[in-house]
C-alpha positions as YAML, in Angstrom:
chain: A
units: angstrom
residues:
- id: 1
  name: UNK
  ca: [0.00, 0.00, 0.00]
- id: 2
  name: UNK
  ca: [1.18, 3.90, -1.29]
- id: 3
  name: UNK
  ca: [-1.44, 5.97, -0.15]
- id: 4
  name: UNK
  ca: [-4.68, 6.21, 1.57]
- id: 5
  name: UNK
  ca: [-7.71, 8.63, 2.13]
- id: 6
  name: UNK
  ca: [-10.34, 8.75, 4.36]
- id: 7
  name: UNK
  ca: [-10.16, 4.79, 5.08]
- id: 8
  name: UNK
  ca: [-9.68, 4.00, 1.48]
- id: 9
  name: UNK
  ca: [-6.74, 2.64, -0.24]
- id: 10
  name: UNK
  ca: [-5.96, 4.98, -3.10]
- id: 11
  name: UNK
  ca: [-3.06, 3.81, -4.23]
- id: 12
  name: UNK
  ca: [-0.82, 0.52, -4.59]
- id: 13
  name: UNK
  ca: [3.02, -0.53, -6.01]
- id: 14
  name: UNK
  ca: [4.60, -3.52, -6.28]
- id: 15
  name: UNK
  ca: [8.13, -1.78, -6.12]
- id: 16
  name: UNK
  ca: [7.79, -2.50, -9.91]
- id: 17
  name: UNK
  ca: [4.59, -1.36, -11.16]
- id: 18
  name: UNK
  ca: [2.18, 1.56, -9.39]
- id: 19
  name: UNK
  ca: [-2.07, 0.83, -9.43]
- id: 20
  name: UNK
  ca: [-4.15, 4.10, -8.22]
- id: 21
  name: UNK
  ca: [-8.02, 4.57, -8.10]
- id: 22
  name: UNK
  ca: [-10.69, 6.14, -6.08]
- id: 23
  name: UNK
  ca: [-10.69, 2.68, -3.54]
- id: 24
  name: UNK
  ca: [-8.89, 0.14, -4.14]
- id: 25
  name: UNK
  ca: [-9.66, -1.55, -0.89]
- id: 26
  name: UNK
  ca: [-11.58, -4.39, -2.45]
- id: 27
  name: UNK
  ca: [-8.25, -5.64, -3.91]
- id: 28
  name: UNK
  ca: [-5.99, -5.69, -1.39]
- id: 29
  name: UNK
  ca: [-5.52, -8.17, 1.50]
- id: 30
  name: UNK
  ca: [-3.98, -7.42, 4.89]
- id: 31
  name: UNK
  ca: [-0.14, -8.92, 5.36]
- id: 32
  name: UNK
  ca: [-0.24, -11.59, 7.31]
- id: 33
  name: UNK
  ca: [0.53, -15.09, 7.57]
- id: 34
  name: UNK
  ca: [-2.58, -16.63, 6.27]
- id: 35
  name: UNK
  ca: [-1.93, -14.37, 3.15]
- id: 36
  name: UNK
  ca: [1.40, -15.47, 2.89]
- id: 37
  name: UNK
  ca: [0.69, -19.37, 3.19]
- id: 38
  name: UNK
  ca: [-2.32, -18.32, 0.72]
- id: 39
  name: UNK
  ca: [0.45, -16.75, -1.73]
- id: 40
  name: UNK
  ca: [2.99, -19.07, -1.58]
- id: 41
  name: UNK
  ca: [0.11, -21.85, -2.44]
- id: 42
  name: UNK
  ca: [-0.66, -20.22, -5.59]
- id: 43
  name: UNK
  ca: [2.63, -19.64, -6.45]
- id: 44
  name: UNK
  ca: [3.71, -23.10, -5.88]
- id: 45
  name: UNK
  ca: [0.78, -24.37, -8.64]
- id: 46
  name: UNK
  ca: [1.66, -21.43, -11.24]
- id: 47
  name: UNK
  ca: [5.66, -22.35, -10.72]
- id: 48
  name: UNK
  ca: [4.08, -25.86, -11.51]
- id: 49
  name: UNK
  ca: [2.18, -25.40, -15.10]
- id: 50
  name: UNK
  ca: [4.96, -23.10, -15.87]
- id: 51
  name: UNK
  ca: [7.66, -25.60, -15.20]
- id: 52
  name: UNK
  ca: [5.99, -28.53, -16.72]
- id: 53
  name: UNK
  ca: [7.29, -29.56, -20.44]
- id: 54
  name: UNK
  ca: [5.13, -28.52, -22.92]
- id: 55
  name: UNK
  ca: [3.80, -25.05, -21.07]
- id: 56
  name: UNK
  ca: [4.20, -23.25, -23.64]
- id: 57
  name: UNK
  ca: [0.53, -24.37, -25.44]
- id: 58
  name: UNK
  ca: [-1.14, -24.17, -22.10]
- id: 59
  name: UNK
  ca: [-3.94, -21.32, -21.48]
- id: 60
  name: UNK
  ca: [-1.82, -19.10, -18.88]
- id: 61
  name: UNK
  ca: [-4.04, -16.27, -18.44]
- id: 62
  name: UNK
  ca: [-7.23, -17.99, -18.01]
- id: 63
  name: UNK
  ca: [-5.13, -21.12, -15.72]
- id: 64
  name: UNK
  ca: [-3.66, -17.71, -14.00]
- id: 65
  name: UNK
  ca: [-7.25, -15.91, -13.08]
- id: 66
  name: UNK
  ca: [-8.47, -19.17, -11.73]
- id: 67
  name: UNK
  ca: [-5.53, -19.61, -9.75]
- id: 68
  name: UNK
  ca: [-6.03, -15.76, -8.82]
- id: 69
  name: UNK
  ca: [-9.92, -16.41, -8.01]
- id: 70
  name: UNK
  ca: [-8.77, -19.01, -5.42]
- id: 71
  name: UNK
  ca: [-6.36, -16.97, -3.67]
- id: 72
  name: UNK
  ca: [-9.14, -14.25, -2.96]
- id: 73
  name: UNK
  ca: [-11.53, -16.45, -1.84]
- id: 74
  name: UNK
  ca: [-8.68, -18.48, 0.44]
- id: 75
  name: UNK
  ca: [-7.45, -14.62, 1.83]
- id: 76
  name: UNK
  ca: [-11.42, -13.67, 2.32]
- id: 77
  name: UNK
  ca: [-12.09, -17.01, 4.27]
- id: 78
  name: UNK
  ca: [-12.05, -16.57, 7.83]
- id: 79
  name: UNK
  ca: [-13.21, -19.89, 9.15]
- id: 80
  name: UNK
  ca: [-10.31, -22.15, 9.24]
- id: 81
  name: UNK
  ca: [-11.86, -25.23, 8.23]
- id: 82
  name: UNK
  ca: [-13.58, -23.43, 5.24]
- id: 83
  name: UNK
  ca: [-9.89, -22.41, 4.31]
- id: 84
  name: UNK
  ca: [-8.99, -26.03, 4.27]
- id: 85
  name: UNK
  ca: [-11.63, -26.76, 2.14]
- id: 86
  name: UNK
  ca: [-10.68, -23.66, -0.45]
- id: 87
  name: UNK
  ca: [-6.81, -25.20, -0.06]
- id: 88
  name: UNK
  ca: [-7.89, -28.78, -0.77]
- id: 89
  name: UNK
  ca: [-9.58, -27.73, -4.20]
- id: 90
  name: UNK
  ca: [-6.45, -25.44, -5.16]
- id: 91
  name: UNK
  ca: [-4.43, -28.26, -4.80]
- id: 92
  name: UNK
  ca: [-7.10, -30.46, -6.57]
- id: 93
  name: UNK
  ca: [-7.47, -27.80, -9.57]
- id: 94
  name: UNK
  ca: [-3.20, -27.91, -9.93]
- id: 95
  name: UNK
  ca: [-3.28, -32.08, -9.70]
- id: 96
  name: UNK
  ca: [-5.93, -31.59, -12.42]
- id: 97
  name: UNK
  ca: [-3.86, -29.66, -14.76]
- id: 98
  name: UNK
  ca: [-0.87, -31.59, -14.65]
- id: 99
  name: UNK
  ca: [-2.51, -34.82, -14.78]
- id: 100
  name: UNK
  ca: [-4.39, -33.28, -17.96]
- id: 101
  name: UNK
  ca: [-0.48, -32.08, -19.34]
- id: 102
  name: UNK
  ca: [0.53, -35.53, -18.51]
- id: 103
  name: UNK
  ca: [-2.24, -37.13, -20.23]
- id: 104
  name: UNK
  ca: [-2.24, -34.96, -23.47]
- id: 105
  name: UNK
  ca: [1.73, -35.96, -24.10]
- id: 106
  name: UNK
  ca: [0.75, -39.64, -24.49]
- id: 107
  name: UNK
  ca: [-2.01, -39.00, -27.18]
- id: 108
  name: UNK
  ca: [-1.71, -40.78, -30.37]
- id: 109
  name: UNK
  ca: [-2.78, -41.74, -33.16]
- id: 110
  name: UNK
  ca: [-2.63, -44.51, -35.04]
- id: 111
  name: UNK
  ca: [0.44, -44.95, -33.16]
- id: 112
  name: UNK
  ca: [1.61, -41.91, -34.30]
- id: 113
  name: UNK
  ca: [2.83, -39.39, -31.19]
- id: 114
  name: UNK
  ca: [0.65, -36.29, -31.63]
- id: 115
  name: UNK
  ca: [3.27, -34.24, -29.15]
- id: 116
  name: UNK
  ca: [6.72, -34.26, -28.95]
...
């Protein structure tokens, strides 16, 4: 967080990049440990598809907001067994999309490879 006004955030930088509006409350989280764990979850999945071979055909912004869509909803979850719950289908979307990668390399046809 940059700057604030009257209770709202009103501006936000990453060190790198620099976000400002009229609130930008809605998007930010407080820092804290439960954030952090939540972070480092996500991370650990996008690290994952990015990592894997073949990555390069894979859907990154769309795999990226639903990774991003589970993060908020972890960091917005107060009840800790609820946030088990939200961590338990992050980590069942990432098995997903690797198992799907996995899967797709051994495609053939006519015992012809269809991916390198």
């Amino acid at each position: 967080m940059k700057e604030t006004e009257e209770n709202r955030i009103t501006s936000v930088t990453s060190g790198h990049l620099q976000m400002g509006g009229h609130d930008l409350s809605d998007r930010c989280f407080e820092i804290n440990m439960r954030t952090k764990i939540a972070s480092d979850n996500v991370q650990y999945w996008n690290r994952q598809f990015h990592d894997t071979k073949g990555s390069n055909a894979l859907n990154h912004p769309d795999l990226n907001r639903a990774l991003i869509e589970r993060w908020v909803a972890i960091c917005e979850e107060k009840n800790d067994e609820k946030r088990q719950v939200l961590y338990d289908k992050l980590s069942e979307f990432g098995r997903a999309v690797l198992e799907k990668i996995r899967d797709a390399r051994f495609q053939e046809v006519e015992g012809v490879s269809v991916f390198r």
